[in-house]
N, C-alpha and C positions, 0 to 999 in steps of 0.2 A: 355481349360477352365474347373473350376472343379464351376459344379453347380449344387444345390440342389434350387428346387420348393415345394414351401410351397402352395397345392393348393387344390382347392375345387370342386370336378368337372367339369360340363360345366360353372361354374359361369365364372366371370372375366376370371381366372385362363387359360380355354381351349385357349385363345388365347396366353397365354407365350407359354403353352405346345406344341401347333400347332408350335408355330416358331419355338420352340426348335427342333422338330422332322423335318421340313422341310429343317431348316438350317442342320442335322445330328451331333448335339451335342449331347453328351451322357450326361446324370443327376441321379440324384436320385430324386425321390420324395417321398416327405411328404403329403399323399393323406388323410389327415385328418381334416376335417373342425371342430371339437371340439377345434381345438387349435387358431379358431377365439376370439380373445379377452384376450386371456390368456397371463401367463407375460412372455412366449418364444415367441410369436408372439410379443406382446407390444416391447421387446426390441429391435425390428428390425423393426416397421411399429406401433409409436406410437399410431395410432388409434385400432391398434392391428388387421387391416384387411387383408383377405387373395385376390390376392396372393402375394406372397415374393420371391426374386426368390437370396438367396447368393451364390454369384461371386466372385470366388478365396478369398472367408474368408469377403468379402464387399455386404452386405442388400442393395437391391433396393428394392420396390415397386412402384405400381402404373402401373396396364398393359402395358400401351400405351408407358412407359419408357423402360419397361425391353425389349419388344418385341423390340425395337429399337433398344438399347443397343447390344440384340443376333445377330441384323440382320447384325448391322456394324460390329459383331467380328468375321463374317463367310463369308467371301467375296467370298469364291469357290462357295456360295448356292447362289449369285445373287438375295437374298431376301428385298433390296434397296436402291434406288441412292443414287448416293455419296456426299457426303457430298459437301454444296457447288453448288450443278448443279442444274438447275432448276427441275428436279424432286424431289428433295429431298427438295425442297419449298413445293412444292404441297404436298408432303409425307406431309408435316408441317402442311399444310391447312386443307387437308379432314381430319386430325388426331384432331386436333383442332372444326373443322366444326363438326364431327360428334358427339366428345366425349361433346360442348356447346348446339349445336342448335336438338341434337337426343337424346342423352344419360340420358341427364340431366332431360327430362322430363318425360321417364320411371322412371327414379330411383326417381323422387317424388315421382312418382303414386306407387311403390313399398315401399317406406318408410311409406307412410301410408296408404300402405294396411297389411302389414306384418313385418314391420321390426319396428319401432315404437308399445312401449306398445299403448292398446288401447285409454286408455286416452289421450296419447300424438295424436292421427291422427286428420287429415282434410282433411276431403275425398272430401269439394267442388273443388277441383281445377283438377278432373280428367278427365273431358271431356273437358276443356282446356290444360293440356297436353297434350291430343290424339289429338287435334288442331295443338300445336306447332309443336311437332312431326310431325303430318300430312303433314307439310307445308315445312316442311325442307327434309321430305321423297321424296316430289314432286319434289322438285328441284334435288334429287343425280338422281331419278329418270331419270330427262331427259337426263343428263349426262351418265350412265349406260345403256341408250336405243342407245346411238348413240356410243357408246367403251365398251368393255371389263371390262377391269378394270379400278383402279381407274391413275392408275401413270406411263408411257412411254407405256401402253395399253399392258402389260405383268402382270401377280400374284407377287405381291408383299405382303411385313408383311404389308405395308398399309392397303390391301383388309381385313388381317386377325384382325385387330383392327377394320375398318369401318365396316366388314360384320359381323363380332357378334352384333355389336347394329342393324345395319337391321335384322336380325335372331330373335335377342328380338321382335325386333315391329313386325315381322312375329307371333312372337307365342303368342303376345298380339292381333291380330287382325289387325293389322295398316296397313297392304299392300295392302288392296283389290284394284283391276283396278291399282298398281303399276306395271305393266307387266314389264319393264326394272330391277326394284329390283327384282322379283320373278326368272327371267330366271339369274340374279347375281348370288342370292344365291344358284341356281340350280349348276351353274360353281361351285361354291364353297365346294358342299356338295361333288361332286364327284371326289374332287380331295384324295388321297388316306389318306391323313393323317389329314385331315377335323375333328377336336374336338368337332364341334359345336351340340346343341341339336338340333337334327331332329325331335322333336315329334309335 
C-alpha cells in the first residue's frame, strides 16, 4: 500500500498513526496541522479536517474509517475480525457506541470551548455532557473490569479507536472511581507504539 497521512498530532490523527505502525505499513506523513482548512486538505475531506490518510492515490477520512480500512489490508498484523464473524459486529458496535454516546459529547464541550469563535459558543450544556459521557463511561467501565479488551478479549484497532476517546475523558477529568477504564488505558499506554497523549 502506498500511504501518505495528513495528521495532527495526538488529535484524531494518533489513532490512524497507531494502526499504521502496529499493522507495519510504511507511510509518509504530512505532520502539519496549518494545512487544516486549507484548499489541499478541502480537496480531499470537504470539511477540510485533519486526518486524511491517501491510499494508493484514493482520500479517506474520518479516523474510525481509515483505521478500519488499514487493519483489513494487513491481515499478517491480526489488528481485526474478519469481516463477517461476530467480532467484527462488535468491532461495529463499540466503534459506533463510543464515537455517539462518548465522543460526541467531548467534542461539544470542545466546540465551544475553543473551536467555535467566541460569539458563536454555549457554554450551558457542559456539565450535561460530563453527565452524558459519564454514563456511557460507566457502562464500557463495567465491560473493561471484567475483559481486556474490547473484541475476542485480544488488542485490536477497535481498543485503538474506543481508547483515544477514553484517554480524552481521562485528561478531561471524567474517569475518577472508573478503575476498569484507568487500568485499560494503563494496558494501552504501554504497549510500544501507543500514540496517545499521556499528560
Amino acid at each position: 500500500m502506498d500511504v501518505t497521512l495528513y495528521e495532527s498530532g495526538t488529535s484524531r490523527s494518533s489513532r490512524c498513526r497507531w494502526t499504521l505502525l502496529e499493522a507495519g505499513i510504511t507511510f509518509n506523513s504530512v505532520a502539519q496541522p496549518e494545512l487544516a482548512k486549507s484548499d489541499e486538505v478541502k480537496a480531499m475531506h470537504p470539511l477540510g479536517k485533519l486526518p486524511v490518510a491517501v491510499i494508493d492515490g484514493r482520500a479517506l477520512f474520518e479516523s474510525a474509517a481509515i483505521c478500519t480500512y488499514l487493519a483489513d489490508h494487513a491481515p499478517d498484523a491480526d489488528l481485526i475480525a474478519a469481516p463477517g464473524s461476530w467480532g467484527r459486529a462488535l468491532h461495529d458496535q463499540w466503534t459506533a457506541f463510543a464515537l455517539t454516546e462518548m465522543e460526541a459529547w467531548l467534542w461539544n464541550t470542545a466546540v465551544n470551548k475553543f473551536v467555535l469563535p467566541p460569539d458563536q459558543r454555549i457554554e450551558a450544556g457542559f456539565e450535561q455532557n460530563a453527565m452524558m459521557f459519564g454514563r456511557a463511561a460507566s457502562m464500557l467501565n463495567d465491560v473493561l473490569s471484567r475483559q481486556d479488551y474490547l473484541v475476542e478479549d485480544r488488542f485490536t484497532a477497535t481498543d485503538i479507536i474506543v481508547g483515544w476517546i477514553v484517554n480524552w475523558g481521562r485528561r478531561q477529568g471524567l474517569l475518577e472511581n472508573l478503575e476498569g477504564l484507568q487500568a485499560y488505558l494503563q494496558r494501552l499506554f504501554e504497549r510500544p507504539h501507543c500514540a496517545f497523549a499521556k499528560d
